[in-house]
C-alpha positions in Angstrom: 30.7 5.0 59.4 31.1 2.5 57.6 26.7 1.4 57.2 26.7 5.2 56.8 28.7 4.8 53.5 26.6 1.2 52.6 23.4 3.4 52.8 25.2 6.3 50.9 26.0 3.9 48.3 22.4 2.5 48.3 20.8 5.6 48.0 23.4 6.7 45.4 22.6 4.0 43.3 18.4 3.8 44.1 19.0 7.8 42.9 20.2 6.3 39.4 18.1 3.7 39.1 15.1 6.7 39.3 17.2 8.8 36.8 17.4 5.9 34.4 13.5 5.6 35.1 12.6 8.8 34.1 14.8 8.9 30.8 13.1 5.9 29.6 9.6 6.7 30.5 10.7 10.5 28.4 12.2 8.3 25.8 9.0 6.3 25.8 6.7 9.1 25.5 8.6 10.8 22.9 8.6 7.4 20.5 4.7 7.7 21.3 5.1 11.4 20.1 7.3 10.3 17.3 5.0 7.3 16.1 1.2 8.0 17.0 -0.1 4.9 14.6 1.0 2.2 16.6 -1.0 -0.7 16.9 -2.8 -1.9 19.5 -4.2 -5.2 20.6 -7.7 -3.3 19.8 -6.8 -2.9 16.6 -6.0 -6.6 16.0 -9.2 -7.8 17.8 -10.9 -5.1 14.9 -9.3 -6.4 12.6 -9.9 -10.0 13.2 -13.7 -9.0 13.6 -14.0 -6.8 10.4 -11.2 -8.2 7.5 -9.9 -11.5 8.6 -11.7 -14.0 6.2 -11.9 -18.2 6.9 -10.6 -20.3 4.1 -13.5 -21.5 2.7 -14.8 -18.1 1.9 -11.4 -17.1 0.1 -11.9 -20.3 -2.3 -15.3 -19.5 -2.8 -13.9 -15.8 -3.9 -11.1 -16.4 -5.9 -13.3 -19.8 -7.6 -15.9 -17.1 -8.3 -13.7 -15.1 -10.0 -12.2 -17.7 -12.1 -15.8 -18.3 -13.6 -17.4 -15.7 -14.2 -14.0 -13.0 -15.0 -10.9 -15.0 -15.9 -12.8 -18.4 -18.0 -14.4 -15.6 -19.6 -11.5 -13.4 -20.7 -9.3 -16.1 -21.5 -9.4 -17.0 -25.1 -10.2 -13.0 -25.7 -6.9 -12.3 -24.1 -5.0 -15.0 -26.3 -6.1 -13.6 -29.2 -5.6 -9.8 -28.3 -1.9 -10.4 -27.6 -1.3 -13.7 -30.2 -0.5 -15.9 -27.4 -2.0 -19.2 -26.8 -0.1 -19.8 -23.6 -1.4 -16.1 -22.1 -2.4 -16.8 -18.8 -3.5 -13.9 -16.8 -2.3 -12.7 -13.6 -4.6 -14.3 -10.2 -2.1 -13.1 -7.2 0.2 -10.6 -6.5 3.5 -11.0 -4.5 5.6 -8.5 -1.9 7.7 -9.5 0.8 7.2 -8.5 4.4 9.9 -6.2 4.5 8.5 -4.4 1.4 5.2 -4.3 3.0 6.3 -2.7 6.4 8.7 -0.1 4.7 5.9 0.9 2.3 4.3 1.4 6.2 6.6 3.8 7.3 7.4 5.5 4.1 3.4 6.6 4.0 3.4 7.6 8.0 6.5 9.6 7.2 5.9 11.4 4.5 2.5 11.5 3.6 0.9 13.0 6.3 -2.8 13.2 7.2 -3.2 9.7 4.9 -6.1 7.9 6.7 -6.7 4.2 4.3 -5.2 2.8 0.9 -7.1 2.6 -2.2 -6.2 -0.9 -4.3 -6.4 0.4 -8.1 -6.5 -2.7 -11.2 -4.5 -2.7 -14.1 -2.3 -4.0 -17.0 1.3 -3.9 -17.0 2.3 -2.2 -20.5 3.6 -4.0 -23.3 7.5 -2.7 -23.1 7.9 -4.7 -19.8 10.0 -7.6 -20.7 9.3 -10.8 -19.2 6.3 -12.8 -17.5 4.2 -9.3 -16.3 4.1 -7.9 -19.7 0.3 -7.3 -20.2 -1.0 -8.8 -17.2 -3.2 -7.7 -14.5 -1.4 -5.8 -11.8 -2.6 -3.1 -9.0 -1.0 -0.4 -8.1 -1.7 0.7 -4.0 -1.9 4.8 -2.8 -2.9 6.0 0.0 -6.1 8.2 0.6 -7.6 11.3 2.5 -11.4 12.1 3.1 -12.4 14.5 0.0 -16.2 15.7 -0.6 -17.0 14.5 -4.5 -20.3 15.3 -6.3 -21.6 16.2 -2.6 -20.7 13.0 -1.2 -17.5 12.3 1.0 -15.5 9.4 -0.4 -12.2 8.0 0.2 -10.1 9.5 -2.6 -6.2 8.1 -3.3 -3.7 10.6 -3.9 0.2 10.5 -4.9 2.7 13.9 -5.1 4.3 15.4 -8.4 6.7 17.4 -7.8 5.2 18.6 -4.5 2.0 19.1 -5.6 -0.9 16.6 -4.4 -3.0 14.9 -7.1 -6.0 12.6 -6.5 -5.6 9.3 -8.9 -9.3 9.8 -10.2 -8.5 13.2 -11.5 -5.6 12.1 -13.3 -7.5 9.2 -14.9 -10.5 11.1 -15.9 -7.9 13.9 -17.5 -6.1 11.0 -18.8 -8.8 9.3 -20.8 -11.6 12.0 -21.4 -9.1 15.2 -21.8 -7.0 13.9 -24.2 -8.9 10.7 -25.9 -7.7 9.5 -29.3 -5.1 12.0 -29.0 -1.5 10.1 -28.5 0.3 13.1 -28.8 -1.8 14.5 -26.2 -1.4 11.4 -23.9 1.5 11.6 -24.4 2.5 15.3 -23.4 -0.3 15.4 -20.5 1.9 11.8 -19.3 5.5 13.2 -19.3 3.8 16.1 -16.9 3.1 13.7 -14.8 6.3 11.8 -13.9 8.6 12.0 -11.0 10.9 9.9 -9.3 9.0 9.9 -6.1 5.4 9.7 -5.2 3.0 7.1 -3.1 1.6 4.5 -5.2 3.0 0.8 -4.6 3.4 -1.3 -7.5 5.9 -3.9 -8.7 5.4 -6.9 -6.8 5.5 -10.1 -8.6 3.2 -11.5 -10.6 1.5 -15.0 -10.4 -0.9 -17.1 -12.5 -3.5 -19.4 -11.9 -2.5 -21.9 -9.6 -2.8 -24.8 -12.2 -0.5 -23.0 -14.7 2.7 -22.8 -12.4 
């Protein structure tokens, strides 16, 4: 009686253990459901292959671009906004935690999104501090779109619900309503809303000599 019970309470508890088996391997499966961009080691071993750069080829870049953009712009800049001390922006700053919430923030609510697009700027003269009138970027994500017969990559933000590709905006921006501030203005104000997809706001550094 007594190994009867001991094998009742082994199978009781082997029974369970298979219970607790399945519900994790549904609980698996519906995270897997839940968040189908997970990556993979395949990914990393792509992206090592295809976007990972050594060192020497990043100071080659960014030395490259100090010559033959920023040495160039420099005194033009100084001028333009009456500064002698303008130095223009070379990096751009966001925290980790910024980065993978900006992650999830796209896979939630912009479905379909398939890359980012990495736009250039200049931060407008009204923003107090060290980024006023610097280069900035400003990141959204993009969907496949067919443009003058050719399929492009094309970033996109929402208004009020509605899509809108960044290109179109611009073009409206600058050809629809050129040396027209009133215009600008108007065809602007339609566009704002407190939520959207385009990343922006990180912090702004200057050449590494000037810090």
């Amino acid at each position: 009686m007594k190994t009867l019970q001991l094998n009742l309470s082994n199978f009781g508890a082997t029974f369970l253990i298979l219970i607790a088996l399945v519900i994790s391997s549904c609980s698996m499966e519906k995270d897997k459901e839940q968040m189908p961009n997970q990556v993979t080691e395949t990914d990393i071993k792509e992206l090592r292959a295809n976007h990972i750069i050594p060192l020497n080829k990043a100071v080659k870049q960014y030395e490259k671009y100090s010559k033959q953009r920023a040495d160039l712009l420099k005194d033009t800049l100084k001028k333009k906004y009456k500064n002698e001390k303008f130095s223009d922006t070379r990096a751009v700053w966001f925290d980790i935690q910024t980065i993978r919430a900006y992650l999830a923030y796209i896979d939630k609510y912009a479905e379909g999104a398939e890359g980012f697009q990495f736009y250039f700027g200049v931060s407008s003269d009204k923003v107090k501090g060290d980024a006023k009138n610097h280069q900035t970027f400003f990141v959204a994500p993009t969907v496949s779109r067919v443009v003058d017969g050719k399929t492009i990559q094309s970033g996109y933000t929402v208004v009020k619900g509605d899509t809108i590709f960044i290109s179109d905006a611009i073009k409206k921006y600058e050809l629809g309503s050129k040396g027209r501030s009133v215009q600008k203005a108007s065809f602007l104000n339609l566009l704002q809303d407190e939520d959207g997809y385009l990343l922006n706001a990180g912090s702004l550094n200057p050449p590494f000599d000037d810090n």
